[in-house]
VEXVOTOR-772722 format. One record per residue (C-alpha): residue in one letter; y, x, z. Coordinates in steps of 0.2 Angstrom, whole numbers. Example, Ala and Ser with C-alpha at 12.3 -4.5 7.8 and 13.67 -1.06 7.14 Angstrom:
% residues 2
SITE   r      py      px      pz
SITE   A     -22      62      39
SITE   S      -5      68      36
END
This chain:
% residues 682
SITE   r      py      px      pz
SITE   X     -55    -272     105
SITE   X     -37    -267     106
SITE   X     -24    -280     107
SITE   X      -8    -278      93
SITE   X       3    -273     108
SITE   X      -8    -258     113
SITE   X     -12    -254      95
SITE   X       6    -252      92
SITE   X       8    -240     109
SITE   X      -6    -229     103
SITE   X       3    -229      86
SITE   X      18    -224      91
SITE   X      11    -211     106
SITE   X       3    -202      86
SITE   X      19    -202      81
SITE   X      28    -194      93
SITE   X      13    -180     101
SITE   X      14    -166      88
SITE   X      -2    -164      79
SITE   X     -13    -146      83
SITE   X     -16    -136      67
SITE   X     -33    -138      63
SITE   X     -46    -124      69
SITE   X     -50    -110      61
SITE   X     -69    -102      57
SITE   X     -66     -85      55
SITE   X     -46     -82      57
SITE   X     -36     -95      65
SITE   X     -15     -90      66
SITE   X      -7     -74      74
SITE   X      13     -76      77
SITE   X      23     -63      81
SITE   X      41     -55      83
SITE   X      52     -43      72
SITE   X      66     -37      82
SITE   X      83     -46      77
SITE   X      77     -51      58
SITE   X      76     -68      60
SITE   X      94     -69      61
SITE   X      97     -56      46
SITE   X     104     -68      34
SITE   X     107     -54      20
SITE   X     114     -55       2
SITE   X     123     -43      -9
SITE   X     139     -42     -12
SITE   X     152     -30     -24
SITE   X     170     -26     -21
SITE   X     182     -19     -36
SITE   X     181       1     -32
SITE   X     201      -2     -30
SITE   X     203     -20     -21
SITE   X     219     -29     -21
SITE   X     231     -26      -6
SITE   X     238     -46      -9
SITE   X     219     -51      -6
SITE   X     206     -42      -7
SITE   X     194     -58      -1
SITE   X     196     -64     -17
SITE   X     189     -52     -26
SITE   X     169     -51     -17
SITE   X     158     -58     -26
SITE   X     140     -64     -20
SITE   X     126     -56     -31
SITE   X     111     -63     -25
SITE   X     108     -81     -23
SITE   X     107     -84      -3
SITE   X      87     -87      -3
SITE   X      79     -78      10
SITE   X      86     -60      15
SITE   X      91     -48       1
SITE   X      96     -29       4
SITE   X      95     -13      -5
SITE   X     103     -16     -21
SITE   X     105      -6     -37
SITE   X     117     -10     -53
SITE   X     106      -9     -67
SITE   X     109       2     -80
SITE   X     121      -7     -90
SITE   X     131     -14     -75
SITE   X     127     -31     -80
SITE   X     113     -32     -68
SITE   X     107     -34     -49
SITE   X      92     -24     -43
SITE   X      87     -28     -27
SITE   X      73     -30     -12
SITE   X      69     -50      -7
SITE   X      59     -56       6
SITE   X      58     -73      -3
SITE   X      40     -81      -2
SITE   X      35     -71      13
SITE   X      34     -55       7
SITE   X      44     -41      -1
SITE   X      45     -39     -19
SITE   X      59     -32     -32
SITE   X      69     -43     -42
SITE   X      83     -42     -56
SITE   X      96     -54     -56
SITE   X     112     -56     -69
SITE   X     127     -49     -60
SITE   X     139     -65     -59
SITE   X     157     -62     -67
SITE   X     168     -73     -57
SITE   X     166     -82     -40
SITE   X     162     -97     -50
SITE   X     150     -89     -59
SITE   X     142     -84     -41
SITE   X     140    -101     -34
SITE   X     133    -107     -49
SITE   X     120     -93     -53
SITE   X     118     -96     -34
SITE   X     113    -114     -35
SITE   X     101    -111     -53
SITE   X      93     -95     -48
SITE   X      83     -97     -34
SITE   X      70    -106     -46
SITE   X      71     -94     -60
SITE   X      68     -79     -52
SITE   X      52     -69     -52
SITE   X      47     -51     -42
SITE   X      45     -37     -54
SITE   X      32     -30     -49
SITE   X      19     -47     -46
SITE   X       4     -40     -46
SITE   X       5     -25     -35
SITE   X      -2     -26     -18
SITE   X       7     -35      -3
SITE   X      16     -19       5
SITE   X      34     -14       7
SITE   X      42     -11      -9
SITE   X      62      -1      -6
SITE   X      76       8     -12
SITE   X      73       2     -30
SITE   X      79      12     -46
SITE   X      78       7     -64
SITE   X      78      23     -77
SITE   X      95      24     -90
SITE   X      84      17    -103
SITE   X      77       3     -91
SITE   X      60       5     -95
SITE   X      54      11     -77
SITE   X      56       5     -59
SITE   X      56      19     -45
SITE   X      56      14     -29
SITE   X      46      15     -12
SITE   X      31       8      -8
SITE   X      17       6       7
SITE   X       4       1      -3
SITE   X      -9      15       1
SITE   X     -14      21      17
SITE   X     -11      37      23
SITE   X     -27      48      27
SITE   X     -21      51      46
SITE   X     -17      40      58
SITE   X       3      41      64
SITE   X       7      46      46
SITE   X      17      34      35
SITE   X      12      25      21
SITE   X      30      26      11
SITE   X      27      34      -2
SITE   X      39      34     -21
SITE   X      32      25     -35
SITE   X      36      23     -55
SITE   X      31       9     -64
SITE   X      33       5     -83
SITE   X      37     -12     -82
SITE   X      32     -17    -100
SITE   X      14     -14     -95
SITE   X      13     -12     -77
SITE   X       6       5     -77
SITE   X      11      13     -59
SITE   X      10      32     -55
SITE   X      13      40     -37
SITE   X      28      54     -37
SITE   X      28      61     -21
SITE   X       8      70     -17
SITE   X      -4      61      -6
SITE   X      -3      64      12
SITE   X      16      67      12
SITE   X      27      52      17
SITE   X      45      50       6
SITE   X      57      38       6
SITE   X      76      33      -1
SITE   X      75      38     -20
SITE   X      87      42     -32
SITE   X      86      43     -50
SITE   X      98      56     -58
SITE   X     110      49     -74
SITE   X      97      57     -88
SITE   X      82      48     -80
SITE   X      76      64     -79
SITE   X      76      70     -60
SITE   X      73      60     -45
SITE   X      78      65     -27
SITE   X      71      57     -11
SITE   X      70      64       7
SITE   X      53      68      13
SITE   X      46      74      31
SITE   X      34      87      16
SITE   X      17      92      25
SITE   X      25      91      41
SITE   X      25      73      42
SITE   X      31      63      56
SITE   X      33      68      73
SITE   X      39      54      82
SITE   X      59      52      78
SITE   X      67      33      80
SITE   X      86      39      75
SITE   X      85      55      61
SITE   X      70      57      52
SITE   X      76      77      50
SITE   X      69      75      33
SITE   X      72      87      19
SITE   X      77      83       1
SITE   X      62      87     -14
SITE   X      68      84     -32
SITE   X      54      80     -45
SITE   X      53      75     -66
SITE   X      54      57     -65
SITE   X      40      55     -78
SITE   X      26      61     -67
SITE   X      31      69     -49
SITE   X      29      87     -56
SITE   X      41     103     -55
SITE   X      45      95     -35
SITE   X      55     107     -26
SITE   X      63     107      -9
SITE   X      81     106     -15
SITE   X      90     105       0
SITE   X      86     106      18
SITE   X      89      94      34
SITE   X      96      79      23
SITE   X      91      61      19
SITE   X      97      47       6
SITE   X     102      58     -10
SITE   X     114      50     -23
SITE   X     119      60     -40
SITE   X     138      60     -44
SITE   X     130      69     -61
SITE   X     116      81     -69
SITE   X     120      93     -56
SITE   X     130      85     -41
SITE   X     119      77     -28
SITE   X     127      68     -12
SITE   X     118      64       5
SITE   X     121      63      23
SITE   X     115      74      39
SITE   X     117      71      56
SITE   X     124      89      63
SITE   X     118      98      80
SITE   X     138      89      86
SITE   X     129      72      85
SITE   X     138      66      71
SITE   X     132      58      54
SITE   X     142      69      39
SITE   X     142      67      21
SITE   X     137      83      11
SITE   X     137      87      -8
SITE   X     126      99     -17
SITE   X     129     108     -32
SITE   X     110     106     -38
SITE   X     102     121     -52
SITE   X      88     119     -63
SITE   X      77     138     -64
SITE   X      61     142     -70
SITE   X      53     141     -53
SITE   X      62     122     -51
SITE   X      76     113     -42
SITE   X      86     122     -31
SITE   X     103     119     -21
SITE   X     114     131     -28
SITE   X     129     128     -14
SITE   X     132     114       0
SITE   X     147     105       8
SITE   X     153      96      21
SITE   X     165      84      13
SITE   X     165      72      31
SITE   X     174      80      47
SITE   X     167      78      64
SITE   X     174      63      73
SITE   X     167      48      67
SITE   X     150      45      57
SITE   X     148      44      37
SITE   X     131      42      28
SITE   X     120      32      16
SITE   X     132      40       3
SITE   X     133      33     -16
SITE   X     140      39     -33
SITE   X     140      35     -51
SITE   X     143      44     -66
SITE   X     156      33     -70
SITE   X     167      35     -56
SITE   X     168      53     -57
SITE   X     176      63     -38
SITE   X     173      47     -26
SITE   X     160      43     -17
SITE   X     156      27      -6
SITE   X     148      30      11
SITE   X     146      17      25
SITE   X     158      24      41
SITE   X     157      21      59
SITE   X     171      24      66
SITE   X     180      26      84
SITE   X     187       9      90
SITE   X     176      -2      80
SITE   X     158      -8      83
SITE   X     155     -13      63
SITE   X     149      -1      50
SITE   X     159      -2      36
SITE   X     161       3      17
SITE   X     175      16      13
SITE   X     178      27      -4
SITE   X     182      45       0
SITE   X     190      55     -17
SITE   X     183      70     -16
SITE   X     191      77     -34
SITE   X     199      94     -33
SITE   X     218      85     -31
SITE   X     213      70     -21
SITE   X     213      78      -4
SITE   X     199      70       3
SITE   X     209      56       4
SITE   X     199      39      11
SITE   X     201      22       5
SITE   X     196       5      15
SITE   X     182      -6       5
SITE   X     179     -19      16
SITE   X     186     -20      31
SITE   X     201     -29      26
SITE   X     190     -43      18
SITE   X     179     -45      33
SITE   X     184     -34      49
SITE   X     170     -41      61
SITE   X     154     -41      49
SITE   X     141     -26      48
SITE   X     142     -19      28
SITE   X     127      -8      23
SITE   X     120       3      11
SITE   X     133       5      -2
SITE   X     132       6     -22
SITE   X     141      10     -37
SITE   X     140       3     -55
SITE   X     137      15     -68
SITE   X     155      10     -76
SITE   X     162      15     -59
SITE   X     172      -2     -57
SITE   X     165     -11     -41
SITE   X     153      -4     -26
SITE   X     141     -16     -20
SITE   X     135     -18      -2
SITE   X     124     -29       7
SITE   X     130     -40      23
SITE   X     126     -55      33
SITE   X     132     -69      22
SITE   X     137     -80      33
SITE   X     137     -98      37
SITE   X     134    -111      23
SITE   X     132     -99      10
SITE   X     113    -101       9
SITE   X      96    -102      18
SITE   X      97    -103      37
SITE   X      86     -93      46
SITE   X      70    -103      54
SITE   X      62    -100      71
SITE   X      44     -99      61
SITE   X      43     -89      44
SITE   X      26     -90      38
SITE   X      23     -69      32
SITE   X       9     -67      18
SITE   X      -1     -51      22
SITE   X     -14     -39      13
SITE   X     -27     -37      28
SITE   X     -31     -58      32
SITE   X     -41     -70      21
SITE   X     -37     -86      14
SITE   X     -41     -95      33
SITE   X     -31     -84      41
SITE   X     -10     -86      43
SITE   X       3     -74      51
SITE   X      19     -80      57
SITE   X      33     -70      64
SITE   X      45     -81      78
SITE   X      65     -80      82
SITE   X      59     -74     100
SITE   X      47     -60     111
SITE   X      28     -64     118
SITE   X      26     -78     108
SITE   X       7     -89     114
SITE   X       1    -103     109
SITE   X      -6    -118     121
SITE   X     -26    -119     120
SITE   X     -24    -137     112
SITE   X     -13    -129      98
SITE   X       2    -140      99
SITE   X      13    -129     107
SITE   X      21    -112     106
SITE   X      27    -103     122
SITE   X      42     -88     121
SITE   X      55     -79     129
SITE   X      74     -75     122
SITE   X      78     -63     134
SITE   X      84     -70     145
SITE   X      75     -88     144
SITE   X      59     -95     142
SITE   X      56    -109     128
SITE   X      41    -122     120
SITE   X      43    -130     105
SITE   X      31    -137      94
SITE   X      26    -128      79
SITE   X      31    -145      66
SITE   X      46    -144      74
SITE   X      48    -159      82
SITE   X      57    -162      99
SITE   X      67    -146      97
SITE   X      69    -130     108
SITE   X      65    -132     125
SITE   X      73    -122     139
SITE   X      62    -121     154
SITE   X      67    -105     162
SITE   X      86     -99     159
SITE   X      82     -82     168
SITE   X      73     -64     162
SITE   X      57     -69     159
SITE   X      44     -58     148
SITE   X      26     -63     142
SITE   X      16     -79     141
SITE   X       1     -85     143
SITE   X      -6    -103     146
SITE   X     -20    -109     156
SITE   X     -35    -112     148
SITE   X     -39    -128     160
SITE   X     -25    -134     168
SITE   X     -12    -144     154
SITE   X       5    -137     155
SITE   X       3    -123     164
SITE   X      11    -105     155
SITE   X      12     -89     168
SITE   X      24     -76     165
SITE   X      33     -64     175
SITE   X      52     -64     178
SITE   X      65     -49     183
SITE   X      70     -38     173
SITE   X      59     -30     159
SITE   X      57     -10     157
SITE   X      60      -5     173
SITE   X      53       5     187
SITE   X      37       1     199
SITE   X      46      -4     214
SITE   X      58     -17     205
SITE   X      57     -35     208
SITE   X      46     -44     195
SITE   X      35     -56     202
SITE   X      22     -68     193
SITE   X      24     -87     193
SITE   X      15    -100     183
SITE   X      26    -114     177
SITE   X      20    -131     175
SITE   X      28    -143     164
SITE   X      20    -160     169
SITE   X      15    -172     155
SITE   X      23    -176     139
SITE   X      32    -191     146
SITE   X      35    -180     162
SITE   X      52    -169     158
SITE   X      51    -162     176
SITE   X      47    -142     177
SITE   X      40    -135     194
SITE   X      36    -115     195
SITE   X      25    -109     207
SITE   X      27     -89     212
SITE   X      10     -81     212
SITE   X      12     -65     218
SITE   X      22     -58     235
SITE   X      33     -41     238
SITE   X      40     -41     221
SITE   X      33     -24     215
SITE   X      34     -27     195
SITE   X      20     -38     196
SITE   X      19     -44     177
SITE   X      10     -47     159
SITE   X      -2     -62     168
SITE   X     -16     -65     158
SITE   X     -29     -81     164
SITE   X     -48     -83     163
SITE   X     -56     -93     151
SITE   X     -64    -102     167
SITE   X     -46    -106     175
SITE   X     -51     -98     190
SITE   X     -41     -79     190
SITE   X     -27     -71     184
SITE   X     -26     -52     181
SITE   X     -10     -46     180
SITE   X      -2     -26     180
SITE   X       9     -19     197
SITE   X      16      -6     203
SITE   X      13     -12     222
SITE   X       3       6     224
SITE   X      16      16     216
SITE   X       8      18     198
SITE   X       6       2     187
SITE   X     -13      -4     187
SITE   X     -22     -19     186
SITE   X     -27     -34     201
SITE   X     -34     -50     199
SITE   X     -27     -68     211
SITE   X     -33     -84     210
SITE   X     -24     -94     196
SITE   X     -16    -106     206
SITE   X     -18    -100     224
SITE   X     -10     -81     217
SITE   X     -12     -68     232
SITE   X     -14     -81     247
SITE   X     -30     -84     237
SITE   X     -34     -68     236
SITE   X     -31     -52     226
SITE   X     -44     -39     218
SITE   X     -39     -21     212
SITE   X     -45     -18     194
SITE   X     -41      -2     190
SITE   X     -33      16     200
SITE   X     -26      32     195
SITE   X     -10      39     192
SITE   X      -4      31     175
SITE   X       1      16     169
SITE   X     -10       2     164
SITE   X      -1     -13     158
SITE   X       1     -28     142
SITE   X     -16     -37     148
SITE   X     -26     -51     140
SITE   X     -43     -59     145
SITE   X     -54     -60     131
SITE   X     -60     -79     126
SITE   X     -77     -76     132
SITE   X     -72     -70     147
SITE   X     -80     -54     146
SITE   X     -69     -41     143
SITE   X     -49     -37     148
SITE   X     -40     -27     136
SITE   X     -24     -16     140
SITE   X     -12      -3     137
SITE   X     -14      14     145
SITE   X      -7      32     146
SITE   X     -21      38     156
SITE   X     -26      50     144
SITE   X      -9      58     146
SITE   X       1      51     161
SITE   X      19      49     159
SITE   X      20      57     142
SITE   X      25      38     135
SITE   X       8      38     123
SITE   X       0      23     126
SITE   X     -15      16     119
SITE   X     -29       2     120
SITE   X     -45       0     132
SITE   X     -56     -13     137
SITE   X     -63     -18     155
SITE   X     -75     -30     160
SITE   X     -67     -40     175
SITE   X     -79     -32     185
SITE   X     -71     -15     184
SITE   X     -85      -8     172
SITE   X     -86      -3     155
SITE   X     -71       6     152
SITE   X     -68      12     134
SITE   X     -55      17     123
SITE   X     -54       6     110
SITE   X     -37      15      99
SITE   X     -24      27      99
SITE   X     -16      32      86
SITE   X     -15      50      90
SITE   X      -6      62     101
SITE   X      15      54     107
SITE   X      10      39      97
SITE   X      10      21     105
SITE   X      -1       5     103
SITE   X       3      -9     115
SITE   X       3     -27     117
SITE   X     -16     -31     113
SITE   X     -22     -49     112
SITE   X     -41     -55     107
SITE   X     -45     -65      95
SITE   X     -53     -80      95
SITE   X     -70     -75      93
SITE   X     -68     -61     105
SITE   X     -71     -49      92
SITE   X     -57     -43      87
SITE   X     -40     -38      93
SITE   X     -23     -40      87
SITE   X     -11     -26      92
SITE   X       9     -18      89
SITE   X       8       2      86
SITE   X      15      18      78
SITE   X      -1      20      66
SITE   X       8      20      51
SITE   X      24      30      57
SITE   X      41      23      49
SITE   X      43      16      34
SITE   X      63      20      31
SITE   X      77      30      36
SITE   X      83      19      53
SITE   X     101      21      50
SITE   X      97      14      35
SITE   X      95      -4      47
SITE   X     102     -12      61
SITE   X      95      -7      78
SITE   X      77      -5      83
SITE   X      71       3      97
SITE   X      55       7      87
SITE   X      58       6      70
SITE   X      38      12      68
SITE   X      29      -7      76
SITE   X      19     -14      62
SITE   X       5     -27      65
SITE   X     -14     -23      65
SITE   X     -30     -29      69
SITE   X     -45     -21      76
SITE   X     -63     -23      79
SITE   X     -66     -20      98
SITE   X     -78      -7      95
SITE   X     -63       3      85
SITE   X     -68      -2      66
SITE   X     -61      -9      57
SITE   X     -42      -6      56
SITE   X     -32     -16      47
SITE   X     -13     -17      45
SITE   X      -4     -33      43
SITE   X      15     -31      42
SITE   X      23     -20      32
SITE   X      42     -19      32
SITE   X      54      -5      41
SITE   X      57     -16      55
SITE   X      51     -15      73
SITE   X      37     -29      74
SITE   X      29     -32      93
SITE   X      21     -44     105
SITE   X      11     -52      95
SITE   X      -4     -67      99
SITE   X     -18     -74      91
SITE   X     -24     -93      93
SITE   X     -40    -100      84
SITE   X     -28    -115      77
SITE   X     -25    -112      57
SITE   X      -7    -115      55
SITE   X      -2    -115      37
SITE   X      17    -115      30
SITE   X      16    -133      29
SITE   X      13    -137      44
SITE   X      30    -128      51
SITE   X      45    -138      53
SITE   X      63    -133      43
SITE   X      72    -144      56
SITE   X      69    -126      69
SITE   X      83    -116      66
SITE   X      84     -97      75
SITE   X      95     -97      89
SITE   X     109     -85      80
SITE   X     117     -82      65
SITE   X     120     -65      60
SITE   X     116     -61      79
SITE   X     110     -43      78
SITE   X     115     -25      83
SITE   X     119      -9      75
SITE   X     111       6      77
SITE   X     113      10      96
SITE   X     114      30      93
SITE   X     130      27      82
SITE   X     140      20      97
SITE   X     155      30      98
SITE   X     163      32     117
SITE   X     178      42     112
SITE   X     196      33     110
SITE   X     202      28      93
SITE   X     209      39      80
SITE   X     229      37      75
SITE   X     226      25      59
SITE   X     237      38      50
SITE   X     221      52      53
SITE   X     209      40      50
SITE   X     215      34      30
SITE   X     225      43      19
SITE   X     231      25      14
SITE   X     225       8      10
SITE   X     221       0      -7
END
């Protein structure tokens, strides 16, 4: 019998151990990363078409409410209304909001709203829902959705939608099999624009999508027409004036207009301009009816690493003049995607909202998804290669650089245990504490220093770290993965000259001895022991070495039963597999469903096309989890079913607003005289 004294030790020990999530049957919790969106911290915001010079800060207002991440916003019809994308609730869905019409007015709707509002479209399937429109009599949404699959592999799901919101009858625009995405409605509700790839489809691209523009009846997709060629994001000044952007053979992003006529055969581009000059980069152009010869484009220009929102008046006496938005309100903050109202009096934008002005970003954001059942939970983390302890009550993860363990209630906080490069995790299976990884630096050639090392963080009242080097001669030796028995650890290395596979002893590494796995010119890398020990699954470009395709196989340990398990299709890439807890299945980042967006449309993404999916291991069964225009990766799966409750609020992301523009818009060149770059300042 235990006396009060140690009953009130082992209470308080309760207390202070973080409790494992419970353990899941048939699903258990897969966490993963989206590049840079944990620190989005998006709202809308509108500017007077013609700010103040005195002080044009006062003058934004905040149109959406600081819950979650809102982007892509619309005035509706009658200027008196906010159409945008949220990512509220954990997964994206349309909203309308009142337009606020004071600052006052902002912070209160701010504060009331969040309660009130409800998606528009609640009872379509969990996908990506973009680029919203209503029609002028506000009776239909058109927007993009993923919520089909496409037939092929590699091919994307976007597609543009019409809903009638009164009854929630839904009809496809664009055909099936071809992908579109950022549409437009024209002022009669009539037409619609939207850049599509047409039967081509998707080859591959990460900055352009060298889309075309199509033009359709709004009603029901008929009468489409390729109306203009090599362009993307269409905005209509009127019936017959369509703007949109182009990135030209000089590298630059320009803003054209097209003089659009109506025949018996369809929609055709009667003449088309370049209103933009070379020099710096203009797109994701807007207009409005009721501001008649301006146009709002977001500008890249040389001197400055921020997008920003600039009118150009492209009427027949206004000289092309430009005119700053908002750069004088916020010089050092990223403004995309702008808008105009119908009455042509303010442009709205979307930016980081900054700090006390709504949600803080978390380190764990439970995501809902259309591919897992009720005992099954997806995460996505503020940090890369992501795992989870085997006893459930821990999460491993890099920053690159450093290397961190938090708990996932967050209790005890972030806790730095490596400050260098490190990439990957894994813990080991038997031995408490222990994670592997590999530290040097990451996508780099086979003879650079990366070794692997187990790190070993003692017990919970033990703060002290040790790390222990497991392999020798630093040939990018990485991606350690343990044995369910504790014993090995296989691991990729370019020791030969080609990145393959070798199995060490887990905690002697190569003085224990080392095996080789697998042989050939290629590159096998992204390992993970299966549960049950039987299989090691991998990412490869044997079947075209060199060529940057990758996709998944399957080993046994013993060298045998090598298969293929999925590729999506020839240049595409499926990487970072991981089992799942049965063995069954794997869990995997890949191009399968192509891009979702225009990039430029986005901060950076190296691959704008990672999506999460699953798949059983004899290559059944594929489903996809995520769907956003974001680049998702390294993700994990752990038999431990951790619901949204069971995650701390305390766990903040590590940075605010801490993300990057689209590298390919980088300008090199020195800055323009300020005379040749604005006509003058309002």
């Amino acid at each position: 019998m235990a006396t009060p004294l140690l009953a009130a030790l082992l209470a308080a020990a309760l207390l202070a151990s973080p409790a494992a999530p419970a353990v899941s049957a048939s699903g258990g919790t897969i966490v993963f990363t989206t590049l840079g969106r944990s620190r989005y911290e998006f709202d809308i915001f509108s500017l007077p078409l013609a700010p103040s010079p005195h002080n044009p800060a006062a003058e934004e207002l905040r149109l959406t409410d600081g819950v979650s991440v809102n982007y892509n916003g619309n005035f509706a019809p009658a200027s008196d209304s906010i159409l945008f994308v949220s990512e509220r609730n954990g997964s994206l869905n349309l909203y309308l909001s009142p337009v606020p019409s004071s600052r006052r007015e902002a912070l209160e709707s701010a504060s009331s709203s969040a309660a009130t509002l409800s998606p528009l479209l609640p009872w379509e399937p969990i996908a990506l829902k973009d680029r919203p429109s209503l029609t002028p009599d506000g009776s239909r949404l058109v927007y993009v959705s993923t919520a089909v699959p496409a037939a092929e592999p590699r091919s994307s799901w976007a597609a543009v939608y019409s809903t009638e919101l009164s009854t929630g009858r839904t009809r496809r625009l664009t055909p099936l099999g071809v992908a579109a995405f950022s549409p437009a409605v024209s002022p009669s509700g009539e037409w619609t624009a939207a850049a599509s790839p047409g039967a081509a489809g998707w080859s591959g691209e990460v900055e352009d999508l060298r889309t075309d523009i199509y033009v359709f009846r709004t009603a029901d997709g008929s009468r489409r027409s390729l109306a203009i060629r090599d362009g993307g994001w269409p905005s209509w000044a009127d019936e017959t004036t369509v703007f949109f952007h182009r990135r030209d053979s000089d590298g630059w992003y320009g803003v054209y207009r097209a003089e659009i006529s109506v025949t018996g055969d369809g929609v055709e581009a009667a003449s088309v301009e370049r209103i933009t000059p070379p020099g710096f980069h203009a797109f994701t152009p807007a207009a409005s009816p009721g501001a008649p010869g301006l146009v709002a484009v977001a500008t890249r220009r040389a001197g400055s690493d921020y997008r920003h929102i600039e009118v150009i008046d492209v009427s027949d006496d206004g000289k092309n003049a430009y005119f700053e938005v908002t750069r004088p309100v916020a010089p050092r903050v990223h403004h995309f995607n702008p808008f105009i109202s119908p009455d042509g009096a303010r442009v709205g934008y979307h930016r980081c909202r900054g700090r006390g002005n709504g949600d803080s970003p978390l380190l764990l954001e439970n995501i809902k998804s259309p591919g897992s059942p009720d005992t099954f939970s997806l995460f996505r983390i503020d940090g890369s290669f992501p795992s989870f302890s085997h006893d459930g009550k821990k999460i491993a993860f890099v920053g690159l650089p450093g290397m961190y363990v938090v708990n996932p209630d967050g209790s005890g906080g972030r806790r730095k245990i490596f400050s260098g490069n490190a990439f990957s995790t894994s813990w080991d299976w038997k031995r408490n504490g222990v994670i592997y990884t590999s530290i040097g630096p990451d996508f780099a050639s086979e003879s650079t220093e990366v070794d692997v090392v187990a790190i070993s963080l003692g017990d919970d009242d033990d703060e002290t770290i040790s790390m222990k080097k497991l392999t020798v001669g630093g040939e990018n030796n990485a991606f350690p993965s343990p044995s369910p028995d504790g014993k090995w650890v296989v691991f990729r290395s370019g020791r030969s000259g080609n990145k393959n596979l070798y199995i060490i002893d887990a905690e002697d590494g190569e003085a224990g001895g080392i095996r080789r796995l697998t042989e050939g010119p290629w590159s096998d890398t992204m390992c993970n022991w299966s549960p049950d020990g039987e299989w090691i699954a991998f990412a490869s470009d044997r079947h075209a070495p060199g060529s940057g395709s990758f996709a998944i196989y399957m080993v046994h340990p013993n060298g045998t039963g090598l298969r293929r398990v999925v590729h999506s299709g020839d240049g595409g890439r499926t990487n970072h597999p991981w089992f799942g807890p049965d063995s069954k299945s794997l869990v995997f980042t890949s191009d399968y469903a192509a891009v979702s967006a225009e990039p430029v449309s986005n901060p950076h993404h190296y691959q704008p096309y990672g999506e999460i999916f699953t798949v059983d291991i004899d290559g059944s069964n594929i489903r996809r989890l995520t769907h956003n225009s974001f680049e998702d990766g390294t993700p994990s799966w752990t038999p431990y079913l951790l619901e949204p409750r069971d995650v701390g609020e305390t766990l903040q992301a590590s940075g605010r607003c801490a993300f990057q523009d689209c590298h390919w818009l980088n300008i090199q060149d020195a800055a323009q005289p300020e005379e040749l770059i604005y006509g003058k300042s309002c």
